[in-house]
mmJSON file of the N, C-alpha and C atoms, coordinates in Angstrom:
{"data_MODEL":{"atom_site":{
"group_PDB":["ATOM","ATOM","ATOM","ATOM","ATOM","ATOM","ATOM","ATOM","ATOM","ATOM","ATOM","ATOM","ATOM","ATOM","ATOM","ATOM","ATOM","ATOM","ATOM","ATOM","ATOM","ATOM","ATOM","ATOM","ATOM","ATOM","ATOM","ATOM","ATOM","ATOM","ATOM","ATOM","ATOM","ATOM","ATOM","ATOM","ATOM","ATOM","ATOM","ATOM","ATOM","ATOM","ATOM","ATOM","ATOM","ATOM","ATOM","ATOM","ATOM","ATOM","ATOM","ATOM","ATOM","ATOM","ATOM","ATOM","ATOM","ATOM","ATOM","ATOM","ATOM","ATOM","ATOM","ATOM","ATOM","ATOM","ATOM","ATOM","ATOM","ATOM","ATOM","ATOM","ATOM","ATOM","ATOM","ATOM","ATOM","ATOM","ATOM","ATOM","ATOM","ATOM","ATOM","ATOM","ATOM","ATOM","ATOM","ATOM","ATOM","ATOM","ATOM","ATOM","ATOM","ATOM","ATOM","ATOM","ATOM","ATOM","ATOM","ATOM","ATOM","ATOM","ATOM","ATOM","ATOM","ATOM","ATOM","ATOM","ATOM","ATOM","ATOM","ATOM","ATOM","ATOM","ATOM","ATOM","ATOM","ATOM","ATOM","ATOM","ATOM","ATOM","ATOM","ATOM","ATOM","ATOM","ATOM","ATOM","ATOM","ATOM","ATOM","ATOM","ATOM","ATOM","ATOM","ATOM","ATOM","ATOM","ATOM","ATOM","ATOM","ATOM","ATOM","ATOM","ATOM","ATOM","ATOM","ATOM","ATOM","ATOM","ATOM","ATOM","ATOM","ATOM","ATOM","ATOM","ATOM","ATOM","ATOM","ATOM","ATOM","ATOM","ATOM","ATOM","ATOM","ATOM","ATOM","ATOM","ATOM","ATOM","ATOM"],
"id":[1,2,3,4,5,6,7,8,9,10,11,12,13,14,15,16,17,18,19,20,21,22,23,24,25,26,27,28,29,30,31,32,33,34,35,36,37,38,39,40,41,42,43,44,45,46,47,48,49,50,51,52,53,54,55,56,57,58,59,60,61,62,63,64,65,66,67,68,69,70,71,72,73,74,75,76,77,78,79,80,81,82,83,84,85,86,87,88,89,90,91,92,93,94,95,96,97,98,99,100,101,102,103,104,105,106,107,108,109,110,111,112,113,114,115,116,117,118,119,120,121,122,123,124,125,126,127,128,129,130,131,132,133,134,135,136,137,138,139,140,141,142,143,144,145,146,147,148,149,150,151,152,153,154,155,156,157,158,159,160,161,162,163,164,165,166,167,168,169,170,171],
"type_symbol":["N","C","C","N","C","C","N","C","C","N","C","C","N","C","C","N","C","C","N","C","C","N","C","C","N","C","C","N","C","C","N","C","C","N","C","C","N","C","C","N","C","C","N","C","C","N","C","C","N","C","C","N","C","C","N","C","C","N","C","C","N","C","C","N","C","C","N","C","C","N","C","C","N","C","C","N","C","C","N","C","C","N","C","C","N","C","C","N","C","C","N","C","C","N","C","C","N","C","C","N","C","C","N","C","C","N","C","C","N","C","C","N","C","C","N","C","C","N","C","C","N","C","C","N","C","C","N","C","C","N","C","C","N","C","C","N","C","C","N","C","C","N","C","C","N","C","C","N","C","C","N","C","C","N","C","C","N","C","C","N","C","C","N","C","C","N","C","C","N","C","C"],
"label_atom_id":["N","CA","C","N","CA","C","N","CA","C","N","CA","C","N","CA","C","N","CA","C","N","CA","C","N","CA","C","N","CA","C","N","CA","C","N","CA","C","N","CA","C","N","CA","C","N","CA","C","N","CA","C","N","CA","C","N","CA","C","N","CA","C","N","CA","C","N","CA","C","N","CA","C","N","CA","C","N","CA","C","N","CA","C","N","CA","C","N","CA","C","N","CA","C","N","CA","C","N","CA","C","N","CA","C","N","CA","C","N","CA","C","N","CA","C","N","CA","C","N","CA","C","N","CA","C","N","CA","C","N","CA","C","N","CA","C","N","CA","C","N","CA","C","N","CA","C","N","CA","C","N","CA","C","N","CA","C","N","CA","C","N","CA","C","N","CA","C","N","CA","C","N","CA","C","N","CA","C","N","CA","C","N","CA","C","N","CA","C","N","CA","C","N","CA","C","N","CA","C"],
"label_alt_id":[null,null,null,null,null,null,null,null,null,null,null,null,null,null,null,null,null,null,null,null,null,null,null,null,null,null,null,null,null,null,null,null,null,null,null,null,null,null,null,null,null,null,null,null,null,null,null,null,null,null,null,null,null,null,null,null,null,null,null,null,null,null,null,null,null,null,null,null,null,null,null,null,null,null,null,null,null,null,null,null,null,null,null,null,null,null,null,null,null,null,null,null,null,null,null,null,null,null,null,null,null,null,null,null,null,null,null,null,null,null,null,null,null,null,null,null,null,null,null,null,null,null,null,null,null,null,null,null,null,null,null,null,null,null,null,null,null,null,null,null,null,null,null,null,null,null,null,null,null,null,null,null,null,null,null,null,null,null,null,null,null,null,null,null,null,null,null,null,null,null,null],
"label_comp_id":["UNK","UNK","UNK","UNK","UNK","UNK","UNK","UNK","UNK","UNK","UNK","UNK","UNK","UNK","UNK","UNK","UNK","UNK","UNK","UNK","UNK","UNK","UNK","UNK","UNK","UNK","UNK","UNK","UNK","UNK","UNK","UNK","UNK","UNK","UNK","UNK","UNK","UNK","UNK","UNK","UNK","UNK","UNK","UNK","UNK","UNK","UNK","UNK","UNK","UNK","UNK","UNK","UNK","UNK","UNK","UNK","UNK","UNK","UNK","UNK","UNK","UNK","UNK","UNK","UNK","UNK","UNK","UNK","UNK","UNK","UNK","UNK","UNK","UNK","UNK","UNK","UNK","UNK","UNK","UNK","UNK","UNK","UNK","UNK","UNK","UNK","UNK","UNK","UNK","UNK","UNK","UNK","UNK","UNK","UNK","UNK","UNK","UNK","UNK","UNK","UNK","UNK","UNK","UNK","UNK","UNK","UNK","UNK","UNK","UNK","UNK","UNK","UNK","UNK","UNK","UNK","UNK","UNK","UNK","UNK","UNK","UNK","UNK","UNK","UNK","UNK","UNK","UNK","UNK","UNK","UNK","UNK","UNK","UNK","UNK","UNK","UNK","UNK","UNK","UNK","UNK","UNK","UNK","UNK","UNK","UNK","UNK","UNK","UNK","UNK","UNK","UNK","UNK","UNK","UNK","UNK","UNK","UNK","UNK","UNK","UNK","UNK","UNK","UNK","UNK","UNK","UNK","UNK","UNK","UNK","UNK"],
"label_asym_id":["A","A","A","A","A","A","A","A","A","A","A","A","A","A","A","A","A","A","A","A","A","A","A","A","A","A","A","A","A","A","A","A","A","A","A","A","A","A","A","A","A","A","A","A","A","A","A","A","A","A","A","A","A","A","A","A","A","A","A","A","A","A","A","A","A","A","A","A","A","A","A","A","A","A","A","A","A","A","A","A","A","A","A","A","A","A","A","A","A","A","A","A","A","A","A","A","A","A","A","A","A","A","A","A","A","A","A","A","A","A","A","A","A","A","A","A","A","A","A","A","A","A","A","A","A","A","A","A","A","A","A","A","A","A","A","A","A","A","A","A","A","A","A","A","A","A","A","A","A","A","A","A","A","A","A","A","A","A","A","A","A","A","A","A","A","A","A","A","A","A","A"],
"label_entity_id":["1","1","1","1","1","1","1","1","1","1","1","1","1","1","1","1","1","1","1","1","1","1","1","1","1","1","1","1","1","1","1","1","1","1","1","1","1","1","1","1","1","1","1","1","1","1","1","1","1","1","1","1","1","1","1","1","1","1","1","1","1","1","1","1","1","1","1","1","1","1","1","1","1","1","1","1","1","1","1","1","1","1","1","1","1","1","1","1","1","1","1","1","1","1","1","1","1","1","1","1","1","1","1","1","1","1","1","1","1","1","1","1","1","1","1","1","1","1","1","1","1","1","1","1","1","1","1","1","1","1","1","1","1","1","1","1","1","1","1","1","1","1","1","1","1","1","1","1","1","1","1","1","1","1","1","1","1","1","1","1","1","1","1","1","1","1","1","1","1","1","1"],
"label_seq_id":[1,1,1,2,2,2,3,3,3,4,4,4,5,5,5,6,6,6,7,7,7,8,8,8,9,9,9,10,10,10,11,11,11,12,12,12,13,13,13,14,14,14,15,15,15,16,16,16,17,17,17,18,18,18,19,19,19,20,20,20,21,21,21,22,22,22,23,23,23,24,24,24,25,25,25,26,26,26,27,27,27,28,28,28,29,29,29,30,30,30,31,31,31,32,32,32,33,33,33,34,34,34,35,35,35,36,36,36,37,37,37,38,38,38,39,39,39,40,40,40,41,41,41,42,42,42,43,43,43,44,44,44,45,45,45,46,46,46,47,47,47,48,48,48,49,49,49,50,50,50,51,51,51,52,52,52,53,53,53,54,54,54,55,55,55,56,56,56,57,57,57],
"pdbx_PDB_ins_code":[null,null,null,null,null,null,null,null,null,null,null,null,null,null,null,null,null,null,null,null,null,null,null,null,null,null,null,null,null,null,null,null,null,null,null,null,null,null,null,null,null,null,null,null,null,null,null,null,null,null,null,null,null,null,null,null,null,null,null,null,null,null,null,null,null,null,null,null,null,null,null,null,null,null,null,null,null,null,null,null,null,null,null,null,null,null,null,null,null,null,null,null,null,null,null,null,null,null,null,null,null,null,null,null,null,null,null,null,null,null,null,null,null,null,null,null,null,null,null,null,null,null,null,null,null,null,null,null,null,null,null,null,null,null,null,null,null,null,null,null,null,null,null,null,null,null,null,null,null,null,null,null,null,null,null,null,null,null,null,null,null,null,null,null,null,null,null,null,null,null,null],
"Cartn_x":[7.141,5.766,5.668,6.715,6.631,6.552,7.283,7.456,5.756,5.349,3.466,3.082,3.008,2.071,2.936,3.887,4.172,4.22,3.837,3.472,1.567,0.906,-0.112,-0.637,0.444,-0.043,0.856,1.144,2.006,0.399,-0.052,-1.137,-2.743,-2.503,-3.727,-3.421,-1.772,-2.375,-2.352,-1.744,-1.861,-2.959,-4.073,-5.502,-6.51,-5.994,-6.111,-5.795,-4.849,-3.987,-4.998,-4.962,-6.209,-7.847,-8.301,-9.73,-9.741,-8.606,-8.752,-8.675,-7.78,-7.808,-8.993,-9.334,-10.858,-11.959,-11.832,-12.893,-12.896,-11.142,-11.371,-11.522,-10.834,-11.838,-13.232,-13.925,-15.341,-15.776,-15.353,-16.041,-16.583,-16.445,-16.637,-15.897,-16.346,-15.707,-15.725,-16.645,-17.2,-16.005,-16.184,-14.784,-13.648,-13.11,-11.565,-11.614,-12.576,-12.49,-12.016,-12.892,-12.305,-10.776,-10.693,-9.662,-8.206,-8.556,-7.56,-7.843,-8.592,-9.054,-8.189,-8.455,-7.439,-5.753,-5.482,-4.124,-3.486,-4.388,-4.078,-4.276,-5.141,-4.98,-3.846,-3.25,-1.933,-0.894,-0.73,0.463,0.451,-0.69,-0.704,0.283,-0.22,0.073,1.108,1.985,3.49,3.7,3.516,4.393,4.94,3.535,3.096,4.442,4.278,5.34,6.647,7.15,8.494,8.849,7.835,7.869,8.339,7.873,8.06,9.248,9.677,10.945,12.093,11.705,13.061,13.052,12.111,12.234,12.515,12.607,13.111,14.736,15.085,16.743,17.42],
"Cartn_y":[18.921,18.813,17.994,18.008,16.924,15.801,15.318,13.92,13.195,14.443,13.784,13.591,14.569,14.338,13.648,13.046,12.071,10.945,11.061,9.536,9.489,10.484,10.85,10.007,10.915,10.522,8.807,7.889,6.836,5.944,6.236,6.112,5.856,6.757,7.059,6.391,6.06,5.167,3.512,3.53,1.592,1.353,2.571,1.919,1.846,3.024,2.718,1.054,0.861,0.11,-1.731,-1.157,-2.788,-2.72,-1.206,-1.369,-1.55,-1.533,-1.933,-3.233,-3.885,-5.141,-6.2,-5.479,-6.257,-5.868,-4.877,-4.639,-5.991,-5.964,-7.195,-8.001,-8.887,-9.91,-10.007,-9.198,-9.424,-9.122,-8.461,-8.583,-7.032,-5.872,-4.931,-4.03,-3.013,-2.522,-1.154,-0.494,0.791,0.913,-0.033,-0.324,-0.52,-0.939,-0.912,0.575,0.76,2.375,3.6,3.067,4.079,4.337,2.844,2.314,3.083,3.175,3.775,5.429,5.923,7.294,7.379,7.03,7.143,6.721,6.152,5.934,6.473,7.478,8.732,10.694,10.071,11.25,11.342,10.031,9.597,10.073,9.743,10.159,11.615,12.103,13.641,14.489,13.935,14.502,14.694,13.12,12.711,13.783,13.854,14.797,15.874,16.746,17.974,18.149,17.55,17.526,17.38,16.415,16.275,17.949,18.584,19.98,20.553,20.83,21.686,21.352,20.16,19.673,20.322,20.067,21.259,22.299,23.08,24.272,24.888,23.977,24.289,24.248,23.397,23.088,23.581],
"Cartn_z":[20.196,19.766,18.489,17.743,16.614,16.362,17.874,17.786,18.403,19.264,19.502,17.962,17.494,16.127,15.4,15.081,14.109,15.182,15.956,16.989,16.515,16.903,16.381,14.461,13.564,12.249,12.367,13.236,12.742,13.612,14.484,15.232,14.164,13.757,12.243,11.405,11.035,10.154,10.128,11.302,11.883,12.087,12.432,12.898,11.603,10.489,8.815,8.615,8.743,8.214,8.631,10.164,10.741,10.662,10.322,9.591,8.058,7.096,6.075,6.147,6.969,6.485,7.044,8.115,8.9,7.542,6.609,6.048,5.014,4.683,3.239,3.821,5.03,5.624,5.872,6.087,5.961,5.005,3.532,2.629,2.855,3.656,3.771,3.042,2.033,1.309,1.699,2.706,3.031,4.096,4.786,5.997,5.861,4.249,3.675,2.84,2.494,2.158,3.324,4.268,5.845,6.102,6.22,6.545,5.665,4.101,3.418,3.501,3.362,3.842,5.263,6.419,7.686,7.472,6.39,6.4,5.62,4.545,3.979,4.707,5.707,6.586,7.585,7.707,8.777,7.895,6.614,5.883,5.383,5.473,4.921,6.698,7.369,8.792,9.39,8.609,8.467,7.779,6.656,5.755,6.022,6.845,6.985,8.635,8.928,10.169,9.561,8.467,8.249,7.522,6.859,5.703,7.211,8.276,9.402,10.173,10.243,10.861,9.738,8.401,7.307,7.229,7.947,7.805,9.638,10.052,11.93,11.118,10.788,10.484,9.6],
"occupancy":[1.0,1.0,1.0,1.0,1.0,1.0,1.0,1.0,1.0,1.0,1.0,1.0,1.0,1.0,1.0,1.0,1.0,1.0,1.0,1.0,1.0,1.0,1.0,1.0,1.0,1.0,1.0,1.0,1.0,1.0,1.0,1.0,1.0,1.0,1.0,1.0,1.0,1.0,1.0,1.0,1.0,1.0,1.0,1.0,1.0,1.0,1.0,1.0,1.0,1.0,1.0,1.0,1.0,1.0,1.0,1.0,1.0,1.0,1.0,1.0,1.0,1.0,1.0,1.0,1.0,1.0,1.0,1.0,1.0,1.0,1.0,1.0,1.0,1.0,1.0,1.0,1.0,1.0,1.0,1.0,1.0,1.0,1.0,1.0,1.0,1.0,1.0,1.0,1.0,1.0,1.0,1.0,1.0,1.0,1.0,1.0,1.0,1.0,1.0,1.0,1.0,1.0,1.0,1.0,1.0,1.0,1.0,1.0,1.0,1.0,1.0,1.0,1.0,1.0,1.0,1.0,1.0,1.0,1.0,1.0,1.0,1.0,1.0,1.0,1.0,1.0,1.0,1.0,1.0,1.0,1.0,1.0,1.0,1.0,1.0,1.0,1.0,1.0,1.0,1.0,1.0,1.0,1.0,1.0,1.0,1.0,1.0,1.0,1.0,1.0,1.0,1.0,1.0,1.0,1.0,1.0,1.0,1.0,1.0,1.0,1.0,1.0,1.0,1.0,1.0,1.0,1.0,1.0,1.0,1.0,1.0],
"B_iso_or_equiv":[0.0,0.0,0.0,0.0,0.0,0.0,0.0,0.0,0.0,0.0,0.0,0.0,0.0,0.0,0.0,0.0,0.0,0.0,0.0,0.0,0.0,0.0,0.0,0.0,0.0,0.0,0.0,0.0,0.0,0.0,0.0,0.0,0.0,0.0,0.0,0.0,0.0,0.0,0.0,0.0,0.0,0.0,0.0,0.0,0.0,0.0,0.0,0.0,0.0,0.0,0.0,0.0,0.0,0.0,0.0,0.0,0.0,0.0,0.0,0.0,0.0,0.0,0.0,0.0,0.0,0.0,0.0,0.0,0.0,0.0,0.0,0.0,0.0,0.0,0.0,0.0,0.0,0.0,0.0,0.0,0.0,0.0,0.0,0.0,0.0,0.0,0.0,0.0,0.0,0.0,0.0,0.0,0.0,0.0,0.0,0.0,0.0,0.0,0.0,0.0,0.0,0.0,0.0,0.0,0.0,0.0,0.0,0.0,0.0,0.0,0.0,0.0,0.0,0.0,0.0,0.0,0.0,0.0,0.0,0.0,0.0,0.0,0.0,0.0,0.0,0.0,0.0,0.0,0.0,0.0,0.0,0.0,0.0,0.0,0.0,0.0,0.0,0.0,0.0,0.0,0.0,0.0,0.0,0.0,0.0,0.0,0.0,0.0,0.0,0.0,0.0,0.0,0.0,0.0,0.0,0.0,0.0,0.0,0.0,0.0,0.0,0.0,0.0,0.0,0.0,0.0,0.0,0.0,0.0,0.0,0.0],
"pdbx_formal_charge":[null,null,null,null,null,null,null,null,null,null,null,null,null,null,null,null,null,null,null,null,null,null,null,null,null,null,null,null,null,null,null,null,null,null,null,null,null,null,null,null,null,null,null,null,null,null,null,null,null,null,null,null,null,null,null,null,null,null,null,null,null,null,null,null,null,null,null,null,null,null,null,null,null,null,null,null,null,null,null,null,null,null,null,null,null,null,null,null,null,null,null,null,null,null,null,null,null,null,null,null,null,null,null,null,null,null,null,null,null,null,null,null,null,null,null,null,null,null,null,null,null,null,null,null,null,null,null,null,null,null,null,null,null,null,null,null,null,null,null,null,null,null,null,null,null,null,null,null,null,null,null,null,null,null,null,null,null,null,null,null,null,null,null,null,null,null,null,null,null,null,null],
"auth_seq_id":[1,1,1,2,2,2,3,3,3,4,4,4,5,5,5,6,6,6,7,7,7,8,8,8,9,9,9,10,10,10,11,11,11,12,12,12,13,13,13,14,14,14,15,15,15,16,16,16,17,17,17,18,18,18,19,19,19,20,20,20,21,21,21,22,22,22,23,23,23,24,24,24,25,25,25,26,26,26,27,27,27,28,28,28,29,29,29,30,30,30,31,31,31,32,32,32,33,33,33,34,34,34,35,35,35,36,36,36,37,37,37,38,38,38,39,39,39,40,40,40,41,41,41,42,42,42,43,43,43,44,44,44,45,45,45,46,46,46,47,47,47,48,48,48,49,49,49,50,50,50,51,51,51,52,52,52,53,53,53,54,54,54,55,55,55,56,56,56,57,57,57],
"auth_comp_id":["UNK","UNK","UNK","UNK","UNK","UNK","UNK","UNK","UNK","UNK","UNK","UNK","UNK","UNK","UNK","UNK","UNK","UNK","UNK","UNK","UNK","UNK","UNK","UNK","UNK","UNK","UNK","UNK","UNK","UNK","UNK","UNK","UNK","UNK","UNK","UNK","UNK","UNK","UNK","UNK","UNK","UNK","UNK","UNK","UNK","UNK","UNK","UNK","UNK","UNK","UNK","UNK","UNK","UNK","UNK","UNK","UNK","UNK","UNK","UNK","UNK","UNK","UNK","UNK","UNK","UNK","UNK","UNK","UNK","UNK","UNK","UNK","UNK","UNK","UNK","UNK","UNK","UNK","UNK","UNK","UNK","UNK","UNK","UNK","UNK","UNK","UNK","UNK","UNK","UNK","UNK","UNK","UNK","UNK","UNK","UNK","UNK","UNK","UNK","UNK","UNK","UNK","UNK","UNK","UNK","UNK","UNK","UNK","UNK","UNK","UNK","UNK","UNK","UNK","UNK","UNK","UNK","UNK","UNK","UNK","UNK","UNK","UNK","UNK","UNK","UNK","UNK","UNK","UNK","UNK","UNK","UNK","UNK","UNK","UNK","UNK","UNK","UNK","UNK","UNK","UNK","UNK","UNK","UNK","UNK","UNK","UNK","UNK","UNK","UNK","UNK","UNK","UNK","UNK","UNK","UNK","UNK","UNK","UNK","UNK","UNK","UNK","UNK","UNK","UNK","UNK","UNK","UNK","UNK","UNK","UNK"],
"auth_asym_id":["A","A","A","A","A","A","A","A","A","A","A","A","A","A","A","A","A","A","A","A","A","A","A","A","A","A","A","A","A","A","A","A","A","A","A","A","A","A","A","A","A","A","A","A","A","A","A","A","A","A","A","A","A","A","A","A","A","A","A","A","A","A","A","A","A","A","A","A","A","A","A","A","A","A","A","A","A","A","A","A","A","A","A","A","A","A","A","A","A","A","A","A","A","A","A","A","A","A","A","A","A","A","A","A","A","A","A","A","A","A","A","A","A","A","A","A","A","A","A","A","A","A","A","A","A","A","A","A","A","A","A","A","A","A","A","A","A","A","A","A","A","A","A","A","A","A","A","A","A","A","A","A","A","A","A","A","A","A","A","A","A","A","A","A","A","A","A","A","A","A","A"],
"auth_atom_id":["N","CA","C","N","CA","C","N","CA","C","N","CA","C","N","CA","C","N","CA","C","N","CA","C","N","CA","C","N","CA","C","N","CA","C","N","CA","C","N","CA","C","N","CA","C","N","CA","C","N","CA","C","N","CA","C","N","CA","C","N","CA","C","N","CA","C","N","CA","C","N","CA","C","N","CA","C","N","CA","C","N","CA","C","N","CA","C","N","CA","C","N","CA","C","N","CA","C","N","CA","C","N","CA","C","N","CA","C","N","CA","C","N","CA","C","N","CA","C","N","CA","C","N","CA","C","N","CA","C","N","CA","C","N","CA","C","N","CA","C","N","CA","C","N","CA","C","N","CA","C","N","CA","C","N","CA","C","N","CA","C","N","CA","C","N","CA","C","N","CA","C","N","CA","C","N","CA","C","N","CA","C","N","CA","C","N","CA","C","N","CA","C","N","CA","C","N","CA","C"],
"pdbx_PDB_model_num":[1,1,1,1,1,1,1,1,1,1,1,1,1,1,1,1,1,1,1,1,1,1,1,1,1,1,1,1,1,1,1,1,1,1,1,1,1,1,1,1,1,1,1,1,1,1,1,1,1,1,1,1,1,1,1,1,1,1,1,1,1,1,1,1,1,1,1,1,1,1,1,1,1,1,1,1,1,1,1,1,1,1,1,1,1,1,1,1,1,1,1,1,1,1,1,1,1,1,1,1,1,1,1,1,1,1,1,1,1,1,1,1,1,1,1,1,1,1,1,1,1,1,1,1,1,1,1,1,1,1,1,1,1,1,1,1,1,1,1,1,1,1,1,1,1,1,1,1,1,1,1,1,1,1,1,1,1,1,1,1,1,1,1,1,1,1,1,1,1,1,1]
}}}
């Protein structure tokens, strides 16, 4: 089940990762804001899975 959700949080944050940068190309700042907001909810998700993978082992 770990490897869905860190497929999951790696998922969240590549799609962070291409609405931030569509935002600075257009000059959208509300949309590079999203964009980093989703690629900080991808890495919180990562984390939260690797804390649970050290404590399985």
């Amino acid at each position: 089940m770990s490897g869905t959700e860190k497929g999951k949080a790696a998922a969240e944050q590549a799609k962070g990762k291409a609405k931030e940068a569509l935002g600075r190309t257009v000059g959208n700042e509300r949309m590079a804001a999203e964009g980093r907001a989703e690629q900080a909810k991808g890495d919180a998700r990562h984390a939260k899975e690797d804390v649970k993978d050290a404590f399985r082992h």
